[in-house]
C-alpha positions, 0 to 999 in steps of 0.5 A, a space after each residue: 574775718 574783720 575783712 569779710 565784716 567790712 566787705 558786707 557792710 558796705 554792700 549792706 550800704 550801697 543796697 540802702 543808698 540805691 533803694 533811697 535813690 529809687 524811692 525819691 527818684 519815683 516819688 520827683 517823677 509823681 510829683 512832676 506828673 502831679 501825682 502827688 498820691 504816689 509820690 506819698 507813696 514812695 516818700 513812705 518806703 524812703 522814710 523807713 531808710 532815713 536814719 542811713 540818708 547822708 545830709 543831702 540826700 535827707 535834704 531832697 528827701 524832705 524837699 520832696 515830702 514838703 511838696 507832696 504833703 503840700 499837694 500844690 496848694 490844694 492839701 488839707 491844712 494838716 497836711 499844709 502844716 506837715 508840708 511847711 515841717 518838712 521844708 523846715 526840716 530841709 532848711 535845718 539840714 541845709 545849714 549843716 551842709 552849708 549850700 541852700 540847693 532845695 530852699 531856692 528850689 522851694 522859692 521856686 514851687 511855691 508860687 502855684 501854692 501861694 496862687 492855690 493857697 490865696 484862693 482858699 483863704 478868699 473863699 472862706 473868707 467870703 463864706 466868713 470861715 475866718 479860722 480856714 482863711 487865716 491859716 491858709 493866709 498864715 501858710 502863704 507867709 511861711 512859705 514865703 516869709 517876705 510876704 508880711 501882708 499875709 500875715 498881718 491878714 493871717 492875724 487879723 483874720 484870727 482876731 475875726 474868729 476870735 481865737 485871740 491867742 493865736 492872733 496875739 502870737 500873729 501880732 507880736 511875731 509881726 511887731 518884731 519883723 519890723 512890720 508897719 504896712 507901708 509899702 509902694 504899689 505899682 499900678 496901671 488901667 487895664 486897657 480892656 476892662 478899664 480895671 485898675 491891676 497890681 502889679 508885682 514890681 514897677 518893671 513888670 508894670 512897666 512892661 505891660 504898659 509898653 505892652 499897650 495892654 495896660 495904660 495911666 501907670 500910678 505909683 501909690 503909698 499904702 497907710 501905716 498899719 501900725 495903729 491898727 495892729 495896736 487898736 486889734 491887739 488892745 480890742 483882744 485885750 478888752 475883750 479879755 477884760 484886760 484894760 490895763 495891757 490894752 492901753 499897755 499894747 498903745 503906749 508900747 506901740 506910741 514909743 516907736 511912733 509917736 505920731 502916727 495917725 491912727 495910732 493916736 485915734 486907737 488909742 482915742 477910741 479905746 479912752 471913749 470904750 472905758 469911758 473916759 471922755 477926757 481923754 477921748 477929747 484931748 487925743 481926738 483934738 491931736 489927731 486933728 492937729 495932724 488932719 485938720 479937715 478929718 471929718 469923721 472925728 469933727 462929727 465925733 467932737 460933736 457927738 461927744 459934746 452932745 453926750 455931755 450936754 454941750 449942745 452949742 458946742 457939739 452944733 459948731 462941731 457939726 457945722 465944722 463938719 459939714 464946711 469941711 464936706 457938704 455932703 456929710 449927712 450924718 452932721 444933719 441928721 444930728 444937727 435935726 436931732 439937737 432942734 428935735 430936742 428942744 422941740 419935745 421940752 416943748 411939746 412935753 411943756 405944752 402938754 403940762 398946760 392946763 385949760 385957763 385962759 393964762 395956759 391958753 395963752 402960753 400953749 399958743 406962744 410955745 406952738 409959735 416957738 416950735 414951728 420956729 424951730 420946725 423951720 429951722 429944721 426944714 433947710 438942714 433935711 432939705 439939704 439932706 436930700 439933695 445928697 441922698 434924695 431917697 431916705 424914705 425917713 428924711 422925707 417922711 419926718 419933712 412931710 409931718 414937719 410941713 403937715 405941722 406948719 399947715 403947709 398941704 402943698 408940700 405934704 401932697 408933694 412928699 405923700 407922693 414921694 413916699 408913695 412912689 419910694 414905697 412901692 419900688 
């Protein structure tokens, strides 16, 4: 009888173990035709015999759902999650087994998925869908956790559609990778669209140069994206109303690279959102020990002394600004505004005047002491539009300053100047 026992159950065995090799080969067939719909189709029947599946052959059997329910790239993000579950599932399998025989073979398929996969996440990033274009960067990087660009986009994407756990989650994983953002790109001219190309390694750009395809090969280092990880995760903790782990997330990140560059300006930017200026001024200052000639934070010395009323020192910044890049027109505009200031305590003084002969007297001396300043103005928003030669602005408040000093060859010359940007 015990005999009779045994025999049926290794038939009932074999029968299982046939089917499940029946199923998985029908679905790897659909799969390598495409069909991804069938291939679900038999992943199905073969579940229902999972709990009789040896390890390896549950191992294939979740390889082959992962690549089904990925669909090439092309599946929902639902089924992208599934797909990513069931590789996982396999890998846990495979450490059992010991032998990694489908995770290199998942290496392998997924470069159709990341290409697929990368699409998506560019068009909804142009049609400002942040949360599908994060999620699908996040599914590259899962697929292939060496690509930590990915999930830094992922991260910052989330940031974008301000789903701000999600991100903190994406960032705090990203913090214990290692990751900083600096990385060696290799890159060369395409020969016949005169585009410059990235390429994967040196050796393939290398090749394609010998190719004659492609020419001026370059090597370039990418900027450390550390202070930047730190300014997003404390700007999601602003906007949390949580100043106190914002300036924490700067001081965490300041311990592991005290003098990195864009850290010290994160944590300058974030001094002046709290408002203090102090502070703002004393890191803007070390940030400058680094980048002497950083134009954009001599403009802002300068505009944070103007704030303060400091308007002698916030005009040498503004000149700084303007030796270091002659062509910074933001340094002009506001060094007009500084003038134009002094121009209306003037005008509001003239105004107060009354009509004695004394106030006459003074009215006259005052209107002096503004067409001075008028033409003080006049070289810097000159200046401005040999830079930017169109500002309708710029030539319009020209063409009032010259109408002020009576100077009706230089106001017909910009009314028709106007006239003319008008109409285009």
């Amino acid at each position: 009888m015990n005999k009779y026992l045994i025999t049926m159950m290794v038939v009932l065995l074999s029968t299982a173990a046939i089917a499940q090799k029946k199923e998985l080969k029908s679905a790897q067939s659909a799969i390598d035709a495409g069909d991804f719909s069938s291939a679900k189709g038999s992943l199905t029947q073969a579940e229902a015999l999972k709990s009789a599946m040896d390890d390896k052959t549950l191992a294939k059997y979740y390889f082959l759902n992962g690549l089904a329910l990925a669909s090439n790239g092309t599946a929902s993000n639902a089924d992208m999650k599934a797909a990513l579950a069931s590789f996982d599932e396999m890998k846990t399998v495979e450490s059992r087994i010991g032998k990694s025989t489908y995770s290199s073979q998942v290496m392998e398929s997924t470069q159709s998925m990341k290409r697929s996969l990368a699409d998506r996440a560019q068009v909804a990033l142009e049609n400002e869908d942040y949360t599908s274009s994060s999620e699908n960067f996040e599914f590259i990087f899962r697929l292939q956790p060496t690509d930590t660009l990915y999930l830094y986009n992922a991260a910052v994407l989330a940031t974008q559609a301000k789903a701000y756990p999600r991100a903190l989650g994406l960032y705090d994983e990203l913090t214990k990778l290692g990751f900083t953002g600096v990385a060696t790109e290799y890159s060369a001219v395409n020969a016949e669209t005169g585009e410059e190309v990235l390429f994967e390694s040196e050796f393939m750009r290398d090749i394609s140069v010998k190719a004659g395809t492609h020419t001026d090969p370059k090597v370039t280092t990418t900027k450390s994206k550390v202070g930047d990880i730190a300014r997003n995760i404390a700007v999601i903790y602003i906007e949390l109303n949580d100043n106190e782990k914002a300036i924490q997330a700067i001081e965490e990140a300041k311990r592991i690279y005290p003098d990195d560059f864009s850290l010290i300006v994160t944590e300058a930017n974030i001094m002046y959102q709290i408002g203090d200026m102090a502070a703002y001024e004393k890191l803007i200052s070390k940030a400058l020990e680094l980048q002497p000639d950083n134009v954009d934070l001599i403009f802002n010395l300068g505009v944070v002394s103007s704030d303060n009323g400091q308007d002698e020192r916030a005009m040498e910044f503004y000149l700084q600004a303007l030796k270091v890049d002659p062509s910074y027109n933001n340094a002009r505009m506001n060094i007009s505004a500084l003038y134009f200031d002094k121009v209306e305590a003037i005008v509001e003084t003239m105004n107060s005047l009354g009509n004695s002969r004394a106030d006459n007297a003074k009215y006259d001396k005052l209107n002096l002491e503004k067409n001075e300043i008028y033409k003080q103005i006049i070289p810097y928003l000159e200046d401005f539009l040999t830079y930017d030669s169109d500002n309708l602005d710029v030539n319009k408040t020209l063409m009032n300053i010259y109408s002020a000093l009576g100077d009706y060859n230089k106001v017909d010359a910009f009314k028709a100047k106007i006239e003319k940007l008008e109409d285009n």
